[in-house]
N, C-alpha and C positions, 0 to 999 in steps of 0.2 A: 252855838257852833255846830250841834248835832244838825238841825233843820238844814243848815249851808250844806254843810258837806253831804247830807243824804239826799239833796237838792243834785249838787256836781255829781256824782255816781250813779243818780237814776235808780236808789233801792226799790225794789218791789213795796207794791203796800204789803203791809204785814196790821191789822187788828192789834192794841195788845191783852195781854191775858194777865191773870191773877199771880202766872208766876213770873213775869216782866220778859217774856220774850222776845218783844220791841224794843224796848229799853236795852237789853241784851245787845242786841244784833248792831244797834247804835252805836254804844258803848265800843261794841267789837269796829264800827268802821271811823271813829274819831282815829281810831292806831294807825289808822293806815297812811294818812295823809304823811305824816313826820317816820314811817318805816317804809314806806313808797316799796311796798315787797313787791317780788317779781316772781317767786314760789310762795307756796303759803299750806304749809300744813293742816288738816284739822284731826286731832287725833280722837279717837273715840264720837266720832261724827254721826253715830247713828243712821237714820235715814237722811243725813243732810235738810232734812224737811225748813227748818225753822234758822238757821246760819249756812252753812258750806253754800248749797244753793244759791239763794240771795243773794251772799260776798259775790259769788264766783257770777252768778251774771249780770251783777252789779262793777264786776270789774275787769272785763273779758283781756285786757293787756296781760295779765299774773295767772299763773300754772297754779291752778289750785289740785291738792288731792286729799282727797276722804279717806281712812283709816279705821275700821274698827274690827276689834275680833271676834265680833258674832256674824256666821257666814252668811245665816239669814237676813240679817237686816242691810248688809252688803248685797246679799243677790238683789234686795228689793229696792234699794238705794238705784243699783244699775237699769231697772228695768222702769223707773221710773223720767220724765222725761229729764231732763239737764243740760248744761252750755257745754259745748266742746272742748272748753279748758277747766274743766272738771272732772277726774277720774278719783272710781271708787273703787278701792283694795283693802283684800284682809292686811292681819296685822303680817304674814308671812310671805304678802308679794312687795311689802313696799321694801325697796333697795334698802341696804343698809348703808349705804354710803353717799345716799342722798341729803341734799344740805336745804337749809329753808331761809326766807328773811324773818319770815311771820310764822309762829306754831301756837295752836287754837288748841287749849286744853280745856273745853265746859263741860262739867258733871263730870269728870273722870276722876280724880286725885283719891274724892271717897270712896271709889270701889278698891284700890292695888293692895294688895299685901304691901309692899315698899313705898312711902311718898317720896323718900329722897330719890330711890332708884330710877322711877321714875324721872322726877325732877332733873335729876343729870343727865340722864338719856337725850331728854328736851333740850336741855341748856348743850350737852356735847351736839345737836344738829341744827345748831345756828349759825347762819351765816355770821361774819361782824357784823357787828349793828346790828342783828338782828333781835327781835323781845318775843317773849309767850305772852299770849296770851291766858288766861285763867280766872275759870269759874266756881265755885265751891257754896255748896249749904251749908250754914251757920249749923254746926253739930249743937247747938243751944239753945240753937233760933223756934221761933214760933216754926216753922215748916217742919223740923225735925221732932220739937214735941208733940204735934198734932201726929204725925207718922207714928209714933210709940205707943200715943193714947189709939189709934185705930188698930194696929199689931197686938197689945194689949185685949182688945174686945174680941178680935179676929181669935185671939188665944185662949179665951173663956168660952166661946161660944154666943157671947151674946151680938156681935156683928149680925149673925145670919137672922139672928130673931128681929134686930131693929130691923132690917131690909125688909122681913115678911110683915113686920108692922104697918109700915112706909110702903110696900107695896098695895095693903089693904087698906090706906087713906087715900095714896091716889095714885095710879099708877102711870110712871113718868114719859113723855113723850119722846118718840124717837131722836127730836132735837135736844133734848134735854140729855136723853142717853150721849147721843155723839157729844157735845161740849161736855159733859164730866170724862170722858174717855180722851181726849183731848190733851191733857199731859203726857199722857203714854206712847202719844204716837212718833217721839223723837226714835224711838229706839224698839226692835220687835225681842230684845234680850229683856231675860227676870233674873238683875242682877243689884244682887242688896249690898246698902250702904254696908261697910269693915270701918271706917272713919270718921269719927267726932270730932271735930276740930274746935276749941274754941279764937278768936280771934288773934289771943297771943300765942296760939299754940302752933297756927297756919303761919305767922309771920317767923315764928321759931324754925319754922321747917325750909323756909327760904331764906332764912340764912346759914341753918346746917349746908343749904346747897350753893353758897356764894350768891344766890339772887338778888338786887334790890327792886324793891317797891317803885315804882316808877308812876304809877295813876291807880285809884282806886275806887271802887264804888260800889251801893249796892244799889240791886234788884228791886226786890220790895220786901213788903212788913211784914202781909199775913198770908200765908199758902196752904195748903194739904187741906186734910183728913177735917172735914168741918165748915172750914173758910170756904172751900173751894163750892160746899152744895147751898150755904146760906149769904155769901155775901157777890153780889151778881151787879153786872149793868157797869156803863162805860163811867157815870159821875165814882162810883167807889174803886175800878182801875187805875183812874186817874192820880185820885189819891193815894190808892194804893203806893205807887212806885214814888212820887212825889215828896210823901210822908219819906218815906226809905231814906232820901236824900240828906234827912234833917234830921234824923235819930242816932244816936249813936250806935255804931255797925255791932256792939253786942246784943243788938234787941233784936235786929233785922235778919231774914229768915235767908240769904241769900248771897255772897260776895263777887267784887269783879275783881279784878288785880292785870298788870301790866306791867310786867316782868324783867329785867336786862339786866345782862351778867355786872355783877359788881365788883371791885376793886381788891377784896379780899378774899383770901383762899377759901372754898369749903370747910367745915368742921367734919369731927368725927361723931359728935353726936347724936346717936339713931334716933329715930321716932319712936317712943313709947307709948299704945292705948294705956290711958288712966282706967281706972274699975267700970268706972260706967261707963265707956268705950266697948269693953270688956264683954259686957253685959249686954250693951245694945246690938254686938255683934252674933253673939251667940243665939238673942231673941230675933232678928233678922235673919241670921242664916238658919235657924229651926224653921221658921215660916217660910220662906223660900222653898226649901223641902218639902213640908207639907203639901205648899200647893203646886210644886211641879208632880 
């Protein structure tokens, strides 16, 4: 189904990568066919580099608009080229009374102080019919452990010593440089995960907010801090995302979800970080610090 329909829409090539941003961007345009939006939110869009982009001139019929609160990675969003029916706004120019068919929530839910609050906000600026979209790291997942085990080294000291090791074996090539930097270029914000979610903890949370599950999927297997400088080349991407498909999504480093208001009223039951939520947050927002 993805090949057809990215066939009829004309997506850009996109490569994919170890953290499945092909697969992604897919994922994101199977929705479109059956939510036929004609506005289309992306919130927390970053530089639109790797989604907004793409959708938007892959589907020049639908008003797309980019959203995010860091001013810089907006000014650079804008100054980059883009379709005419794509506009990029902080968080305090978009209307607030603007409505959507389609709302594109990837990597955001982990950073908010509130995931319901969130969540409602979303779910209050939908048209009828209309679904979010959303994406989330497995707080358990391979990607998230590998991230602690490097925050962990970074915090003893001995990150800087392996580098100067690794730099006196062999020192790595410009291409080499650019592809590991290459995750980070979604967004020019240094902004640490506050949220662990385990699998039943993200579905807990969309049902506090009325949500149902509508299509789900993941990513891929193995990401971050390790994976990303030892396991290389198009045969183990491949597998990468593939494997993802056939695991069960509490192994997988990565989630997709496909959103639409359901049948029953919201709950009152807030979000609670468990300890080692707690913990991971504390150790992330210490590092954060540090290095700004």
């Amino acid at each position: 189904m993805t090949e057809a329909f990215s066939d009829a829409i004309k997506l850009p090539p996109m490569p994919e990568d170890i953290y499945g941003k092909r697969k992604r961007l897919d994922f994101v345009a199977r929705v479109i066919p059956a939510a036929r939006p004609v506005t289309v939110l992306d919130i927390g869009c970053g530089t639109g580099t790797h989604l907004t982009v793409p959708l938007a001139t892959a589907l020049p019929e639908a008003t797309f608009v980019g959203v995010d609160a860091d001013e810089e990675t907006i000014a650079y969003a804008r100054s980059n080229d883009h379709p005419a029916n794509l506009r990029f706004l902080s968080n305090a120019d978009l209307d607030p009374e603007a409505m959507f068919d389609l709302i594109i929530a990837s990597e955001v839910i982990e950073h908010v102080e509130s995931p319901e609050e969130l969540l409602l906000l979303l779910k209050r600026r939908l048209n009828a019919g209309g679904r979010i979209v959303l994406t989330v790291p497995n707080g358990y997942g391979p990607f998230e452990f590998s991230v602690l085990f490097q925050t962990l080294l970074l915090a003893s000291g001995l990150y800087s010593l392996l580098r100067a090791a690794n730099r006196l074996r062999a020192r790595p090539s410009p291409t080499q440089d650019a592809r590991l930097a290459e995750p980070l270029r979604d967004t020019l914000a240094a902004s640490p995960h506050i949220n662990f979610f385990s699998f039943g903890g993200i579905r807990r949370v969309f049902d506090a907010c009325g949500l149902t599950v509508r299509e789900f999927g993941s990513r891929t297997f193995l990401c971050g801090f390790g994976f990303d400088q030892l396991l290389r080349g198009g045969r183990f991407l491949r597998w990468n995302t593939r494997i993802a498909d056939k695991l069960p999504p509490q192994v997988t480093s990565d989630w997709m979800f496909v959103l639409e208001p359901g049948t029953l009223p919201p709950r009152t039951t807030p979000y609670r970080r468990n300890a080692y939520a707690r913990f991971r947050r504390r150790l992330n927002e210490r590092h954060a610090r540090a290095q700004g």
